[in-house]
C-alpha positions in Angstrom: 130.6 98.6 94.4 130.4 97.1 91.1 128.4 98.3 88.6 126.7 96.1 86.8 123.8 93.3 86.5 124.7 91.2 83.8 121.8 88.3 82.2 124.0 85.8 80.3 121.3 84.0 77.9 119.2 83.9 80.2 115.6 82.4 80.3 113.2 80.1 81.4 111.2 76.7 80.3 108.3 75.1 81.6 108.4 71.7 80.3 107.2 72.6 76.5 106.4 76.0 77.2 108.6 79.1 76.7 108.3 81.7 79.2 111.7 83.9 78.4 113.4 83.0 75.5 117.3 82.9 76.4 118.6 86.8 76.3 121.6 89.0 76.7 121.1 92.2 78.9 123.1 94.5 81.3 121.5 96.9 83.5 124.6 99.7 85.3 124.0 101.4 87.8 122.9 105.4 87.5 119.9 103.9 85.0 116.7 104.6 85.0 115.7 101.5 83.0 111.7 100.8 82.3 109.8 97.1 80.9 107.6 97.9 78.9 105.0 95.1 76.6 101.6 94.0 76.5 99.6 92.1 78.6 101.2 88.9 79.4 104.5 89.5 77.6 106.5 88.1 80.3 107.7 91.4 82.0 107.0 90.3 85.5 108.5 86.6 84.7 111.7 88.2 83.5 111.8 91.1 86.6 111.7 87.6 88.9 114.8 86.0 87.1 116.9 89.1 87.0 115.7 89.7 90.8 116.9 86.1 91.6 113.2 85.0 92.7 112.9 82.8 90.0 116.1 80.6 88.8 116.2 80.3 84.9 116.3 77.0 83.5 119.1 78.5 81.2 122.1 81.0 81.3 122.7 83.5 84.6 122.4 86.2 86.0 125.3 87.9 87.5 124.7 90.7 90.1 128.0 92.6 91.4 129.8 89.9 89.2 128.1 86.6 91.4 125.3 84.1 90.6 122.3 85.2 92.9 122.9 81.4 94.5 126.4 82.6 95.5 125.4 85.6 97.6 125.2 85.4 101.2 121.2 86.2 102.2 121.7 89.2 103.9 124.5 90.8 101.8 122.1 90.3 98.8 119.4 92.4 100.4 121.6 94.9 101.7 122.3 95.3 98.0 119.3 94.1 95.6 115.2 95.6 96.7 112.6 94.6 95.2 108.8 96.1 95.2 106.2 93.2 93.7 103.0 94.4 92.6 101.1 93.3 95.6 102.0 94.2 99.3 99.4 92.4 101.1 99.8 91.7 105.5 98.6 88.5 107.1 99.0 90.3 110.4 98.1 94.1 111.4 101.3 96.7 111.3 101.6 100.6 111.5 102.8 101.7 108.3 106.0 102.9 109.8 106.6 99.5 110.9 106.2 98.2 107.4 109.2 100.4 106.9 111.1 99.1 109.9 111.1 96.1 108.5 113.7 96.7 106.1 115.8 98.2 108.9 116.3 95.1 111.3 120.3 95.4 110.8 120.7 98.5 111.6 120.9 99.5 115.3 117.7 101.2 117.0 119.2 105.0 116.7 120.0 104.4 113.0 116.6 102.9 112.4 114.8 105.7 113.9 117.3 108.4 111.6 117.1 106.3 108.3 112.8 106.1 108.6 112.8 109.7 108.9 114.7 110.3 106.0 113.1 108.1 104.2 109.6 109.4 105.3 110.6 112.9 104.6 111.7 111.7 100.5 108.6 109.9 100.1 106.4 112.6 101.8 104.2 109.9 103.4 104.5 111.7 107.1 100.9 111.4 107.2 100.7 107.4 106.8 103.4 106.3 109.1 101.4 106.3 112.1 98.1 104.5 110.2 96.8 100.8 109.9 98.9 99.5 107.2 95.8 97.5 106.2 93.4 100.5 106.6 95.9 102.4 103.7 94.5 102.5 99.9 96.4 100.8 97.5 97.9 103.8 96.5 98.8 104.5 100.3 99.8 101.5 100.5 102.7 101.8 97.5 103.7 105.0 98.7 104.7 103.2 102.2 106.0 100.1 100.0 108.4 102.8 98.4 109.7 103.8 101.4 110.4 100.4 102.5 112.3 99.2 99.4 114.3 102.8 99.6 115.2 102.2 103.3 116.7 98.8 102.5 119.2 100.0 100.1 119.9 103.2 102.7 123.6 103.8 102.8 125.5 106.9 103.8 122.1 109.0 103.4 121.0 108.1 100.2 120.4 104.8 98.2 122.8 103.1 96.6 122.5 99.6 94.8 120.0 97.8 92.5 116.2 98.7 92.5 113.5 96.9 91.2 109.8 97.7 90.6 107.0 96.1 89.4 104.1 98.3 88.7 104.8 101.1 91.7 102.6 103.4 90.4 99.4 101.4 89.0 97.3 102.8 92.0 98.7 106.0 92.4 96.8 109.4 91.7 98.5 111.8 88.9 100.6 113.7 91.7 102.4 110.8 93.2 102.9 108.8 90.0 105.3 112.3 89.4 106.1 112.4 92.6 107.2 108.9 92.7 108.6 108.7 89.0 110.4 112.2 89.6 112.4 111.4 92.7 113.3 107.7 91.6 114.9 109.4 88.2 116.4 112.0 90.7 118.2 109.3 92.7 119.8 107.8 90.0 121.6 110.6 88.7 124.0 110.1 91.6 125.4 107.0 89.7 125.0 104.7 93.3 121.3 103.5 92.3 119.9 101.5 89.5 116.2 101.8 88.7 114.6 98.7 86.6 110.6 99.0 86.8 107.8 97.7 84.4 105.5 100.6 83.7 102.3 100.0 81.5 102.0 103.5 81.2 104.1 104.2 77.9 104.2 108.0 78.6 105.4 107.6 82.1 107.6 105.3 80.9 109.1 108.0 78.1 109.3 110.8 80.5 111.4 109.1 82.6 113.2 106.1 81.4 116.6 106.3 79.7 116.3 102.9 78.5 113.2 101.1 77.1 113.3 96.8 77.4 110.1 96.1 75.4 108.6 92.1 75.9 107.1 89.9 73.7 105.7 86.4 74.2 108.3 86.1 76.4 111.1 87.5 74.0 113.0 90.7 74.6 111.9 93.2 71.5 114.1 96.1 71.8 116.3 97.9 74.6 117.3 101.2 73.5 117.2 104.8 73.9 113.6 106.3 74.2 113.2 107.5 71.1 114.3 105.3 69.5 112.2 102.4 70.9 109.0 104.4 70.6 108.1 104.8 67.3 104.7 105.1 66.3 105.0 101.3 64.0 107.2 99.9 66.6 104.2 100.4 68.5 101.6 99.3 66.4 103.5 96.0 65.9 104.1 95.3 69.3 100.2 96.3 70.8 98.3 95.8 68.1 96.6 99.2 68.8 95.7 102.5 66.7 97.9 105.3 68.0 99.8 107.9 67.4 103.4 109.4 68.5 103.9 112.9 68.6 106.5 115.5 70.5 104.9 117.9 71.9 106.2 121.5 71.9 108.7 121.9 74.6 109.0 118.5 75.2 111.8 116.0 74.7 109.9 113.2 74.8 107.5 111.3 72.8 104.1 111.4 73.6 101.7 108.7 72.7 97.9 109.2 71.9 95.2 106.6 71.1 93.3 107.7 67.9 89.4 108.0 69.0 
């Protein structure tokens, strides 16, 4: 498989307006690689052009080494997942169907193997046999998670490109670790890349290796954690009083609002 996603001046115009100014990036897989910005930065906008969702009105974006409009539909999603903010259902679905649905080329025994492995990861036994609509939103993105897992299943694990927006918005502090924790985990193999916008700066430092930070549309930084986060990097970019710190036994910065 090759191992890169490469954006080639890449970005996006609406008539007069800006929404991604043209950038350079390359996301390999084995990252763990997190968006970070304020409000309306153009994090999601640039997730949707590097997801092939949106088509940039300049530069490409070359996944495996192909323009998404050269990939065959099914080999692309046998490769590329991606997990949008909101899941909703027009129709009513048990949650382990949800799942199923990202299983449909597989044959029926492999379906029924690969949802239980993927169940048993996520820990969401207890949802698969509920009302998908019923579910909480944080329900909900914990059965969204296994979906977007199961799609990239290979060889019992996931292997290809991952991306997330905002998977752990509605989640309680135990399965934003949960979550956060295995998603680093499976990267370390080297088969899976993780790109996901966090808001949540410290989520975003404890497990990121890379930081992309967005800006009226413009890409900021990309870097190593520490050295994106800096307490008047941050200040510049949010326009809030804060504070960075490292707390004692703890690689990673911490960042605290000032009362």
């Amino acid at each position: 498989m090759h191992s890169q996603l490469s954006a080639r001046q890449l970005g996006l115009q609406r008539g007069a307006l800006r929404l991604i100014a043209p950038l350079d990036l390359e996301l390999s897989l084995g990252e763990f690689v997190t968006i970070i910005g304020p409000n309306g930065a153009g994090k999601s906008t640039l997730l949707r052009l590097l997801t092939g969702f949106l088509s940039p009105t300049q530069g490409t974006c070359l996944l495996a080494g192909k323009a998404y409009d050269q990939w065959d539909r099914r080999q692309l999603a046998d490769r590329r997942a991606v997990m949008r903010q909101q899941n909703p259902l027009s129709f009513p679905m048990m949650a382990e169907e949800v799942i199923q649905l990202a299983l449909s080329h597989h044959a029926p025994i492999a379906q029924r193997t690969i949802l239980d492995q993927v169940v048993d990861l996520v820990g969401c036994h207890a949802l698969r046999g509920r009302d998908y609509a019923t579910l909480s939103g944080g329900e909900q993105q914990q059965i969204q998670l296994a979906r977007v897992l199961a799609q990239l299943w290979k060889g019992g694990e996931p292997q290809g490109w991952l991306f997330l927006d905002e998977p752990t918005s509605a989640l309680d502090l135990y399965h934003q670790q949960h979550s956060l924790r295995l998603l680093h985990r499976l990267t370390r193999g080297g088969k899976l890349m993780v790109c996901t916008i966090l808001h949540d700066v410290n989520l975003a430092a404890t497990w990121s290796d890379r930081l992309l930070v967005m800006g009226s549309g413009m890409l900021l930084a990309d870097g190593p954690v520490a050295q994106v986060l800096t307490e008047a990097h941050l200040k510049q970019w949010y326009q809030a009083d804060l504070r960075v710190i490292y707390p004692e036994h703890s690689a990673h910065p911490a960042v605290l609002l000032n009362k």
